[in-house]
Biopython code that builds the backbone (N, CA, C, O; Angstrom):
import numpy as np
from Bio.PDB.StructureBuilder import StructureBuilder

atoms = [
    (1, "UNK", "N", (87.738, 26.888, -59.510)),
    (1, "UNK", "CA", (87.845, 28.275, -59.925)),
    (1, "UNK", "C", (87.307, 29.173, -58.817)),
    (1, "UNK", "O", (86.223, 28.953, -58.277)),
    (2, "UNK", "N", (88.156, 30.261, -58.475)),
    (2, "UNK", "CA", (87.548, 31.265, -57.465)),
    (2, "UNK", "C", (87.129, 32.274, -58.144)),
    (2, "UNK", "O", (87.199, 32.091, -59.360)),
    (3, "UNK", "N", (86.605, 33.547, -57.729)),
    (3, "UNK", "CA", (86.169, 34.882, -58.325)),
    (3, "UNK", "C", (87.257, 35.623, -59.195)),
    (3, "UNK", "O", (87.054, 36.282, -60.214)),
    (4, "UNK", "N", (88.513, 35.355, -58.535)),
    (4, "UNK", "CA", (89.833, 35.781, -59.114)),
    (4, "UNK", "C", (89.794, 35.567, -60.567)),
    (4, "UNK", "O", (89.700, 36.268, -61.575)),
    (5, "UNK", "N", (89.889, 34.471, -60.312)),
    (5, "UNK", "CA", (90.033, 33.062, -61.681)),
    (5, "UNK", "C", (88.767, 33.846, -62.750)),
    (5, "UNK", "O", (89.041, 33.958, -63.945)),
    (6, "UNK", "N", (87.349, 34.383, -62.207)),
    (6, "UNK", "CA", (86.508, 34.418, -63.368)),
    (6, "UNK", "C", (86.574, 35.516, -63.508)),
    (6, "UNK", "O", (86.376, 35.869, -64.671)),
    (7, "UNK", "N", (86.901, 36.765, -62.379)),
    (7, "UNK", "CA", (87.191, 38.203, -63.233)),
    (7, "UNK", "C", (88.481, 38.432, -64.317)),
    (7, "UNK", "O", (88.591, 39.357, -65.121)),
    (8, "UNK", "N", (89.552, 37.152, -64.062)),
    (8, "UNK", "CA", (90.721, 37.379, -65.376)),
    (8, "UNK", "C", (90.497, 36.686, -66.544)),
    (8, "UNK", "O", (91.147, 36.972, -67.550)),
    (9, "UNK", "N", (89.271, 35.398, -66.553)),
    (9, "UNK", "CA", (88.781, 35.003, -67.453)),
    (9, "UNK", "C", (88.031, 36.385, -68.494)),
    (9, "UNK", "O", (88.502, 36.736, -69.577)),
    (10, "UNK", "N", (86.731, 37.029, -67.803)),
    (10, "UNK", "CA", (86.230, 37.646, -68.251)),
    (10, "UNK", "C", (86.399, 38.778, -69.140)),
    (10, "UNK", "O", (85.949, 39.124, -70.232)),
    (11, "UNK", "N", (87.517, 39.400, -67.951)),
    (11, "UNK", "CA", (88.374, 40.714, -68.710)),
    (11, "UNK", "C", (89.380, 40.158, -70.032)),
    (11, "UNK", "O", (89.594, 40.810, -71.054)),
    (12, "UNK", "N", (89.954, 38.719, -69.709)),
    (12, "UNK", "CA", (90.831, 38.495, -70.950)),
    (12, "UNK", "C", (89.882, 38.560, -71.820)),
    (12, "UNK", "O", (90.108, 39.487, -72.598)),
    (13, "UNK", "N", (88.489, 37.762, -72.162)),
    (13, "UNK", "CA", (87.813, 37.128, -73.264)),
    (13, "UNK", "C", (86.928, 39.002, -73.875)),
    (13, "UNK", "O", (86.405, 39.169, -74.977)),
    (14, "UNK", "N", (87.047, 40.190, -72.657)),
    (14, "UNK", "CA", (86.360, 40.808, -73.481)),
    (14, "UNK", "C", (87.001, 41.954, -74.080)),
    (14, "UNK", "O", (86.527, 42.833, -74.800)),
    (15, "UNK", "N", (88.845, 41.673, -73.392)),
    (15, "UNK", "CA", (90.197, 42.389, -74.389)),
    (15, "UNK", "C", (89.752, 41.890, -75.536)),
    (15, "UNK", "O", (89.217, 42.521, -76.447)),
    (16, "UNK", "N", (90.065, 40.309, -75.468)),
    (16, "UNK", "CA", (90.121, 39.758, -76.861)),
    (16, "UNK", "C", (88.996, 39.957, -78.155)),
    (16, "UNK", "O", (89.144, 39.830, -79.370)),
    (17, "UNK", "N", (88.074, 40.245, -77.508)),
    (17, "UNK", "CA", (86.706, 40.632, -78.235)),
    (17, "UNK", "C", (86.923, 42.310, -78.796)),
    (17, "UNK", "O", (86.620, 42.585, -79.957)),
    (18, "UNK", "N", (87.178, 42.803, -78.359)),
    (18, "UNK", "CA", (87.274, 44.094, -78.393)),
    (18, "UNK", "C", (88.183, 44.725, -79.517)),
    (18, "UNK", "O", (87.856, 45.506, -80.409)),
    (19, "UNK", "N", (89.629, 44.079, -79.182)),
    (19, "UNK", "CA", (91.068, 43.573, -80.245)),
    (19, "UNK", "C", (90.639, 43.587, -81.228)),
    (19, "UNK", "O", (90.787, 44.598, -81.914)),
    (20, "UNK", "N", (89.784, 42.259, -81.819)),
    (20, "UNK", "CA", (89.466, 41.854, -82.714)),
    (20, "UNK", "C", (88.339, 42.263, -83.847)),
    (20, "UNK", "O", (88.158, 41.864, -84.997)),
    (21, "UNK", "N", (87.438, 43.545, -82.759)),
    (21, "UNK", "CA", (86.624, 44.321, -83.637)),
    (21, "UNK", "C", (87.257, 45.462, -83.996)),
    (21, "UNK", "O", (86.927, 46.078, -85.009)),
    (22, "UNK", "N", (88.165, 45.826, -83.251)),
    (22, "UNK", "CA", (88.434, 47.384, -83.547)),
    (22, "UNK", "C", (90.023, 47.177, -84.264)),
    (22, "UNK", "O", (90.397, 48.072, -85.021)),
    (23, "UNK", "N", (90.929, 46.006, -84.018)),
    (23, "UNK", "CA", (91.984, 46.285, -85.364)),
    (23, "UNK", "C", (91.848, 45.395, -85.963)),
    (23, "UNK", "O", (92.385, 45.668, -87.037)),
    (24, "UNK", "N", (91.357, 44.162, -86.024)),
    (24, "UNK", "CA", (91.306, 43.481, -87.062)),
    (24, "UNK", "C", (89.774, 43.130, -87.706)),
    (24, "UNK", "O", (89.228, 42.054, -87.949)),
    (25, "UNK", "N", (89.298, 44.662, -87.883)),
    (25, "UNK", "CA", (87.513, 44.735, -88.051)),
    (25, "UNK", "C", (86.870, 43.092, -88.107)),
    (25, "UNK", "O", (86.449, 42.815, -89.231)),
    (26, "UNK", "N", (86.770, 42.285, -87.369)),
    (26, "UNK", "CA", (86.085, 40.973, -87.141)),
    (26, "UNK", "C", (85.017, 41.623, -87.344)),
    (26, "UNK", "O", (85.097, 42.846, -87.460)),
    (27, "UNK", "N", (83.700, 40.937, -87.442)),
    (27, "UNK", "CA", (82.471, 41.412, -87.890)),
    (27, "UNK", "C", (81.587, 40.099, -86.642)),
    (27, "UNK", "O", (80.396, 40.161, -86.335)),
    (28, "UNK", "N", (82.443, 39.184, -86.208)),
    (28, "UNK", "CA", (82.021, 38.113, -85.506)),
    (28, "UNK", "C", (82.393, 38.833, -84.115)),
    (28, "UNK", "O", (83.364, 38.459, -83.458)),
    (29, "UNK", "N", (81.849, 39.522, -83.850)),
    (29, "UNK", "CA", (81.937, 40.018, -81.886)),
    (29, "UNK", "C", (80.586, 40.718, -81.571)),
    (29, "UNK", "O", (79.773, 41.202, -82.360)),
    (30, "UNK", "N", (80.561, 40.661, -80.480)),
    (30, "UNK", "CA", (79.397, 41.529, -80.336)),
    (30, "UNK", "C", (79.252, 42.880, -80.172)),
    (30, "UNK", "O", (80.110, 43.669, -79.776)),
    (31, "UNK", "N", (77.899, 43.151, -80.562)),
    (31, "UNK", "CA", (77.560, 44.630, -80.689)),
    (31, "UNK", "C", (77.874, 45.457, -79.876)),
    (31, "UNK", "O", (77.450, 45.133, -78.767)),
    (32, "UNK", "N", (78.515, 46.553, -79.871)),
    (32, "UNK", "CA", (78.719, 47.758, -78.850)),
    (32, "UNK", "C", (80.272, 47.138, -78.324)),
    (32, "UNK", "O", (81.008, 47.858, -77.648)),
    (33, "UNK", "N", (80.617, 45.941, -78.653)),
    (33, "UNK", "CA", (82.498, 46.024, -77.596)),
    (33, "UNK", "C", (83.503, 46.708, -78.184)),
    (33, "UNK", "O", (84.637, 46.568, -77.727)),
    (34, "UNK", "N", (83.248, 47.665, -79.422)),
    (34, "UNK", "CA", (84.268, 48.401, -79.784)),
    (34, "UNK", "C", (84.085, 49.715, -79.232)),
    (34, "UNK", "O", (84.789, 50.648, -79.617)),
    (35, "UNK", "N", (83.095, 49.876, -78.263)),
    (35, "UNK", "CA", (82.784, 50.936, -77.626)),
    (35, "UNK", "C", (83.675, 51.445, -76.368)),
    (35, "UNK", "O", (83.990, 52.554, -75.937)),
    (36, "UNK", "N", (84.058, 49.416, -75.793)),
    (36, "UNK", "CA", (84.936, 49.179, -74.762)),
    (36, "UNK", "C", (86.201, 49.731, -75.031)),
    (36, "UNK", "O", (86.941, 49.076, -75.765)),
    (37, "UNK", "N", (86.775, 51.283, -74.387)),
    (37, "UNK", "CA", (87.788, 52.060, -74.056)),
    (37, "UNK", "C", (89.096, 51.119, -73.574)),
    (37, "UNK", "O", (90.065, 50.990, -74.322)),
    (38, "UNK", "N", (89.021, 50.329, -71.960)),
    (38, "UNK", "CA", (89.787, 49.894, -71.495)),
    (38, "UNK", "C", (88.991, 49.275, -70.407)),
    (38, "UNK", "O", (87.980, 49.824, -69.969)),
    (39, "UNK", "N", (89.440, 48.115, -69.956)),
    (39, "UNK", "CA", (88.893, 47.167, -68.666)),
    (39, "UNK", "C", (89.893, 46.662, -68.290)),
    (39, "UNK", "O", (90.721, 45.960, -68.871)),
    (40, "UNK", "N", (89.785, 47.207, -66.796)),
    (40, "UNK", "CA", (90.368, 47.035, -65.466)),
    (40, "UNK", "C", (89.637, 46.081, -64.035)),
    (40, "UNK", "O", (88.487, 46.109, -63.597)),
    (41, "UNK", "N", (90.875, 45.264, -63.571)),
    (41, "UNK", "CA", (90.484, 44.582, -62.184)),
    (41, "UNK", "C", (90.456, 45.346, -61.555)),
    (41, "UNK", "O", (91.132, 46.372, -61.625)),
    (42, "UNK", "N", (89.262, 44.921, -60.353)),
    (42, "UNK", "CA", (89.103, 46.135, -59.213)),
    (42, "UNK", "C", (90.223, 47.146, -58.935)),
    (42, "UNK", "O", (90.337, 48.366, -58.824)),
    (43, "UNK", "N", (91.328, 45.577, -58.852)),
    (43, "UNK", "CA", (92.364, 45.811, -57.765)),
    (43, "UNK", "C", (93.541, 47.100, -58.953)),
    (43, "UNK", "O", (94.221, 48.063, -58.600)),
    (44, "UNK", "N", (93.360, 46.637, -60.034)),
    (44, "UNK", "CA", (94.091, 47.203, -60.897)),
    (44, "UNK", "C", (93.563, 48.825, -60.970)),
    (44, "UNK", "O", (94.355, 49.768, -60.960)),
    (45, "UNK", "N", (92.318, 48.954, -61.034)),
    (45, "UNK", "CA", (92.116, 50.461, -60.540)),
    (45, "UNK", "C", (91.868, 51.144, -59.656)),
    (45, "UNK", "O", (91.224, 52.182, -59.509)),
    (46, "UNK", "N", (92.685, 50.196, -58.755)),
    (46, "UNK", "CA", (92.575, 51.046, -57.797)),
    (46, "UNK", "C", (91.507, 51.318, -56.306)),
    (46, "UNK", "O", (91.715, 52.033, -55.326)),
    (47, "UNK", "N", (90.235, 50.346, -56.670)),
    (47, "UNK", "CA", (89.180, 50.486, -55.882)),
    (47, "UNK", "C", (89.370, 49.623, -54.591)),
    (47, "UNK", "O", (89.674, 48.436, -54.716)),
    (48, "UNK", "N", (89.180, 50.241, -53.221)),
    (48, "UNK", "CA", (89.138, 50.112, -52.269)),
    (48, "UNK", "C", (88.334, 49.011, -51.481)),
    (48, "UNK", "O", (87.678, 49.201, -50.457)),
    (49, "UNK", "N", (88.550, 47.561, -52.301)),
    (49, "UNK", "CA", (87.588, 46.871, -51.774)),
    (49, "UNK", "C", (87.781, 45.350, -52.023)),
    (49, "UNK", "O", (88.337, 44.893, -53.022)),
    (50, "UNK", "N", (87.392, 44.798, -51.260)),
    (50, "UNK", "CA", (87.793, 43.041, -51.234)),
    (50, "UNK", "C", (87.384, 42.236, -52.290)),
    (50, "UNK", "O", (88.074, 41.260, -52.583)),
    (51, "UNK", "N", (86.070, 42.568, -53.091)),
    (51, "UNK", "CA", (85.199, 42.043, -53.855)),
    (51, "UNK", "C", (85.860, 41.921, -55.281)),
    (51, "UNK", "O", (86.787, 42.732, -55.296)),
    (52, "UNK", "N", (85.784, 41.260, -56.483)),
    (52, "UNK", "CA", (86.524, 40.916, -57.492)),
    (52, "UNK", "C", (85.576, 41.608, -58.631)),
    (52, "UNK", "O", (84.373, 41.706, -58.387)),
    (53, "UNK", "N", (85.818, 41.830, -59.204)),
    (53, "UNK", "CA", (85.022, 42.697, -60.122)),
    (53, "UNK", "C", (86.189, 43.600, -61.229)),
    (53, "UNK", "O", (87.412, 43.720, -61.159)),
    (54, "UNK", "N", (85.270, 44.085, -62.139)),
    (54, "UNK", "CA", (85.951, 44.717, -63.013)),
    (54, "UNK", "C", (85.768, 45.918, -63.398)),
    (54, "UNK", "O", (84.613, 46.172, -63.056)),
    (55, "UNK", "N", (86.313, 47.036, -64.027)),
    (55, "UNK", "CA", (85.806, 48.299, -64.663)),
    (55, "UNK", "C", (85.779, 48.608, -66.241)),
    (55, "UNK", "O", (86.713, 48.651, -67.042)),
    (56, "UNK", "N", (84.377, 48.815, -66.426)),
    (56, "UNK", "CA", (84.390, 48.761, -68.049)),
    (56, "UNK", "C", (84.390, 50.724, -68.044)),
    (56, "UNK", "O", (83.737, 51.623, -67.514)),
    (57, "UNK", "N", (85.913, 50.541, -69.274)),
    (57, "UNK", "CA", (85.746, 52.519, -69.363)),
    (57, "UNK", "C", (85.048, 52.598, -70.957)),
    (57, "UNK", "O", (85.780, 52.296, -71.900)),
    (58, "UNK", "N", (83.897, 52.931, -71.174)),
    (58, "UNK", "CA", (83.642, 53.350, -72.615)),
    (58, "UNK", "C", (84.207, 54.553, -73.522)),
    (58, "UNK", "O", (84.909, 55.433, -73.025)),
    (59, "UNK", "N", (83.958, 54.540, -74.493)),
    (59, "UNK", "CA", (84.893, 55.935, -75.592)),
    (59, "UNK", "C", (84.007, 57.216, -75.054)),
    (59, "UNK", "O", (84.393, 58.376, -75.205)),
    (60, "UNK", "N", (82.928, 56.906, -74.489)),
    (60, "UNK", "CA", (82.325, 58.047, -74.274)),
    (60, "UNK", "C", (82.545, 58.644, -72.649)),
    (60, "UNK", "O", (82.158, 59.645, -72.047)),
    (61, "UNK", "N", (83.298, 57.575, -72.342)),
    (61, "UNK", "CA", (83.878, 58.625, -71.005)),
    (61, "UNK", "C", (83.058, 57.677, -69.635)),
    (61, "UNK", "O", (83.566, 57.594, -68.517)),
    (62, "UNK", "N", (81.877, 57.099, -69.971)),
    (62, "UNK", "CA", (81.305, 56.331, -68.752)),
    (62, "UNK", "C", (82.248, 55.181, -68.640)),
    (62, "UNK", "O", (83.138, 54.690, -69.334)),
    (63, "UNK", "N", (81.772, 54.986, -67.652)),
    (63, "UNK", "CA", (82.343, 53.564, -66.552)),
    (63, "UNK", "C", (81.321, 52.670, -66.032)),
    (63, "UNK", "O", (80.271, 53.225, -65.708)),
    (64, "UNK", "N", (81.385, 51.513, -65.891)),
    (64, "UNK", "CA", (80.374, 50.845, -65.284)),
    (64, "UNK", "C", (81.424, 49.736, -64.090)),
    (64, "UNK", "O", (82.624, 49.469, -64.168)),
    (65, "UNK", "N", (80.751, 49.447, -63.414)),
    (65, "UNK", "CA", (81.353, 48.370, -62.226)),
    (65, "UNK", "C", (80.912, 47.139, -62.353)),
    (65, "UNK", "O", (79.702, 46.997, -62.180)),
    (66, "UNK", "N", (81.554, 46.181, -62.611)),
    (66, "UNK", "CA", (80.871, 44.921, -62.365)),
    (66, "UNK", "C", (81.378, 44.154, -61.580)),
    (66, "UNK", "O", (82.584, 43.924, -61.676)),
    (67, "UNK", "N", (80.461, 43.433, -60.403)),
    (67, "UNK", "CA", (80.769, 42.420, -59.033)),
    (67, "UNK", "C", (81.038, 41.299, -59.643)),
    (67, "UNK", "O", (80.486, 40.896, -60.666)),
    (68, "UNK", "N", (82.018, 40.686, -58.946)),
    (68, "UNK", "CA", (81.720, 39.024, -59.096)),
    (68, "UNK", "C", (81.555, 38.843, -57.986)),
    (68, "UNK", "O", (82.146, 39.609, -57.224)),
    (69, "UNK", "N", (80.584, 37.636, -57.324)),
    (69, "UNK", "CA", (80.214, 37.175, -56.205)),
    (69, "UNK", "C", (80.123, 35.569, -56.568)),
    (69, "UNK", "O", (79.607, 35.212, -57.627)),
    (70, "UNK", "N", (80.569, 34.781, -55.779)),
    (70, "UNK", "CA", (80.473, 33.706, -55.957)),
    (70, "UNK", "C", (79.001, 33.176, -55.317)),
    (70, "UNK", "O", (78.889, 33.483, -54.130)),
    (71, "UNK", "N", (78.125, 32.612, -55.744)),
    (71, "UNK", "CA", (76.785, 31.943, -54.948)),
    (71, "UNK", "C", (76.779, 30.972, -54.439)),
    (71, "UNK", "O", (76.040, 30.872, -53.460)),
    (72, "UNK", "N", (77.672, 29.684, -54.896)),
    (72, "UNK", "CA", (77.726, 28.692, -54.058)),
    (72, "UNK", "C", (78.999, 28.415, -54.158)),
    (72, "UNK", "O", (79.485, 27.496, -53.497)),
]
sb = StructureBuilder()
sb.init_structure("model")
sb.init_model(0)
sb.init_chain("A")
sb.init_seg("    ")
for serial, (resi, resn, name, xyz) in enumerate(atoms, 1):
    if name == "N":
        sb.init_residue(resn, " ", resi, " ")
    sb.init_atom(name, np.array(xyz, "f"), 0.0, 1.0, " ", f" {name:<3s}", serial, name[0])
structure = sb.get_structure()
């Protein structure tokens, strides 16, 4: 698995989390992911940069960035 591989893991598993609280009210997800607006690959929004990572957009309008870096 490369960084690729774990930022489309990540973003799928926290669509799917998200899906599942907000239309099919699951009660089994965690706290605050119906907060999650929309999440995007770097590359998918656009950001200017080699590194694999994702963008979390919340309902309230923030954004956060998250790196993936591989360590070993």
């Amino acid at each position: 698995m490369d960084t690729n591989d774990i930022e489309t893991l990540i973003a799928e598993s926290l669509n799917l989390h998200a899906d599942a609280a907000i239309n099919q009210g699951d009660t089994d997800t965690p706290d605050g992911i119906e907060e999650l607006f929309r999440i995007q690959t770097f590359a998918e929004a656009g950001l200017l940069t080699t590194d694999s990572g994702l963008v979390l957009h919340l309902d309230d309008g923030s954004t956060f960035q998250v790196t993936i870096v591989r360590s070993r």
